[in-house]
N, C-alpha and C positions, 0 to 999 in steps of 0.2 A: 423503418420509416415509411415504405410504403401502405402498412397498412396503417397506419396515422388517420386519424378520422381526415375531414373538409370542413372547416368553421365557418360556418356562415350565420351573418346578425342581420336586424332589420330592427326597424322601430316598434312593431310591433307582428300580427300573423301575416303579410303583405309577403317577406321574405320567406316563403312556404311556396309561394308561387312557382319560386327557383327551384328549390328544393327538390319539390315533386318531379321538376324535368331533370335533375343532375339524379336523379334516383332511378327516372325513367329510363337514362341513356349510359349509368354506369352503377345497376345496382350490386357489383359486389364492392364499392364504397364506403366507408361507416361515415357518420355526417353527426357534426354537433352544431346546431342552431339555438340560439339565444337571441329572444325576441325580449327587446327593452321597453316592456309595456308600463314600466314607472315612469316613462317619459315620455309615451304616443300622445300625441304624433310630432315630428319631428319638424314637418313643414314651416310652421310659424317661429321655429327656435332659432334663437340668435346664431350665426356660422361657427363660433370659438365654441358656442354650447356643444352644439353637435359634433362638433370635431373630439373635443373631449370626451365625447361618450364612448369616440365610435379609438378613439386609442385606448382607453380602458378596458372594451372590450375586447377588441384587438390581444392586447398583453393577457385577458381573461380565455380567450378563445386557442390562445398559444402557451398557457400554461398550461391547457387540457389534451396538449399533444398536438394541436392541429400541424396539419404540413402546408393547408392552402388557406385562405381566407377570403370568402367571397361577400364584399359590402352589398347585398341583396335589398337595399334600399337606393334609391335614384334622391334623394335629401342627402344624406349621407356621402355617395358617393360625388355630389357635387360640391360639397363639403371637406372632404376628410381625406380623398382617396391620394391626392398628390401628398399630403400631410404625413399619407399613414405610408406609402411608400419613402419616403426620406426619411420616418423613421423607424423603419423597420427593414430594411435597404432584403436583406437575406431572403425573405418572405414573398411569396407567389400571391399577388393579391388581383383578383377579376370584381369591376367595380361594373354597375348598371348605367347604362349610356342609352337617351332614348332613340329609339328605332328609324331615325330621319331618313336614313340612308337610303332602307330599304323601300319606306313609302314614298321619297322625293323619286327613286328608279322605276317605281311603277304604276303612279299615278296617273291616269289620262286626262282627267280635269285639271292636274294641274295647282289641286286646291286640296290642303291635308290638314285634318285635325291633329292636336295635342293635345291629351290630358296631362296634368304633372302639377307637383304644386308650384307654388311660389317660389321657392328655394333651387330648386330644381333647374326655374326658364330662368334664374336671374345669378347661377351659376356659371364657369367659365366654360365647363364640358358642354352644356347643351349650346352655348355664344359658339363653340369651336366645333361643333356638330352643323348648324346652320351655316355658318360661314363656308363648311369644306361642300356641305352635301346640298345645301335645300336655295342657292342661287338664283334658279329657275322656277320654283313651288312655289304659293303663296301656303304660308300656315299661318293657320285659325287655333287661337291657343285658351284654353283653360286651364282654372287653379280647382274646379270642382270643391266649395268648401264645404267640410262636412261629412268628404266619401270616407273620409279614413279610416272615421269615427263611428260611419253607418258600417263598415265591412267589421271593423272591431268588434261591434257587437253580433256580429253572425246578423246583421240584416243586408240581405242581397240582394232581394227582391221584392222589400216592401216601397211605400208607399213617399215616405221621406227620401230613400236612395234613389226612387225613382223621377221624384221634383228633382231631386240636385244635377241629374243625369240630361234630362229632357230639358233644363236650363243650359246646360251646355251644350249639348249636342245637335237640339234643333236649329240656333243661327248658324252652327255650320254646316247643316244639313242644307237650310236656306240659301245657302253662301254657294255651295256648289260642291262641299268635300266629297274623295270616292275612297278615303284611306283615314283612319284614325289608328294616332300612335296612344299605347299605355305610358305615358312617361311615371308610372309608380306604380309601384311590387303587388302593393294592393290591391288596384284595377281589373287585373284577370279575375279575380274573382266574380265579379260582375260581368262578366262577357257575355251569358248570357242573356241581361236585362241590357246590357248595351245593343246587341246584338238584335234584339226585341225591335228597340227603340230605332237603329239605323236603319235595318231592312237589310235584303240580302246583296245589294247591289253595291254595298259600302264594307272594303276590307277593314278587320280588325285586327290588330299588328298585338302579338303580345313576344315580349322580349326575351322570356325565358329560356327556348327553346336554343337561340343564338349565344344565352350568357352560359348557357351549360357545353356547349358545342366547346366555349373559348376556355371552360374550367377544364375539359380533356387536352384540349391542346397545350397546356399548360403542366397539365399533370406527365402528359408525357416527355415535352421539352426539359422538364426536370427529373426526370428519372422515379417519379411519385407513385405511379398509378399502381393501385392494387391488385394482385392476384386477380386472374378472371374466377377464380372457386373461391374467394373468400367471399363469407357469410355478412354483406354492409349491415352498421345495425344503426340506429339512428335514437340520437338523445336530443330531445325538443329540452330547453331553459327557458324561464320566465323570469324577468324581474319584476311581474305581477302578480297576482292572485292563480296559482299552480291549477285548484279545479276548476277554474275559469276559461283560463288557457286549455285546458283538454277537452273543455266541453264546449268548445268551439270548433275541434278538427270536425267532428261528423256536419256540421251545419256547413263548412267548408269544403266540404266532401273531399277531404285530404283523402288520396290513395294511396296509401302507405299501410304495411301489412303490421298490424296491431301485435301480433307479440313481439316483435323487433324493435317496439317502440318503448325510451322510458320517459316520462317527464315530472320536471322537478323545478324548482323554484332555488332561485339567487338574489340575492339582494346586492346593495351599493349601501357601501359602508367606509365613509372616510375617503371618498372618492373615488373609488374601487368597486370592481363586480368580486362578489365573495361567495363562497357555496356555502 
């Protein structure tokens, strides 16, 4: 059982972001990721939609061996994640929670950006993240419409991403923010064009690095974690267009070492993710 791959979904490539850090900080892991790109993006989808997607892949992701199941979507996990633990009680699940904690502790203005969508601020995780942590913060919040769809396509630094970006970020620039949170999977990929756009004197929080920290700790309070010599290998899925999906890792600059990698395409069939 320990060497059981790590399942982890996302709405579409956003959930990669995780990926590459749970690969970073435990690669002798194997990792199967199935990115539901027949339904990106997820932000504008009804709660019940999204919840169903995210238990079919779930049962998808855990008939393929997984031991842990990481919801690498911040929609999703404000969706689904209480859902999919009640029902799946057995199951080690680490769901995406945005970063409030840590930019309300280290703030000096006092004044903090959120990126995230809709789905996301108007969920009970991020109401119960604000209420425990950000009392004293003022946050400046965006739904960024449009970013999801610009990273989807491997655009990160053109010209369109760049309007939707400088639409958000400069009135909180104005405002007084010295911290912006990623509240979605997808965001880090743009850190650098955000990065551009704030300047150096304004931290940029990406999540990843914390949600992989909380998938070892988890792996080892269950008894899961793999051999320090086993060889992790890593299977990307698509419920979309399979050469689409692959020819977006290098635009991505996923770092993940190419012959360890396999990718393949799944469909949804009868309500069901199927291989």
């Amino acid at each position: 059982m320990s060497t059981a791959p790590i399942g982890i979904f996302d709405s579409g490539v956003g959930g990669l972001s995780v990926l590459c850090e749970i690969r970073q900080q435990y690669p002798y892991e194997s990792v199967i990721y199935l990115a539901d790109q027949a339904h990106v993006p997820y932000g504008p989808r009804p709660v019940e939609e999204v919840r169903r997607f995210s238990e079919e892949i779930t049962r998808f992701l855990l008939s393929r061996g997984a031991k842990l199941i990481v919801v690498a979507c911040n929609t999703a996990s404000a969706a689904a994640l209480r859902h999919l633990r009640q029902i799946f009680p057995q199951v080690p699940f680490v769901g995406m929670e945005p970063a409030v904690k840590p930019a309300a502790e280290t703030t000096t203005t006092g004044k903090v950006g959120v990126l995230a969508t809709s789905a996301t601020f108007q969920g009970e995780l991020y109401a119960s993240v604000v209420e425990r942590f950000a009392n004293s913060v003022m946050l400046l919040q965006s739904t960024c419409p449009g970013l999801v769809e610009q990273i989807e396509a491997g655009n990160l630094r053109g010209k369109e991403t760049a309007i939707i970006l400088e639409g958000a970020l400069k009135p909180m620039l104005a405002a007084g923010i010295d911290t912006v949170v990623l509240g979605c999977t997808h965001y880090p990929f743009a850190i650098p064009l955000i990065e551009e756009i704030v300047g150096p004197g304004v931290r940029v929080i990406d999540p990843a690095p914390a949600i992989a920290r909380q998938v070892g700790r988890l792996l080892e309070q269950h008894g899961l974690r793999a051999p320090a010599d086993s060889a992790g290998t890593i299977t990307l899925l698509t419920t979309g267009e399979r050469d689409q999906f692959a020819s977006l890792l290098p635009t991505l600059e996923i770092d993940l070492t190419e012959d360890m990698i396999e990718v393949d395409a799944v469909v949804w069939e009868g309500g069901a993710v199927r291989d």
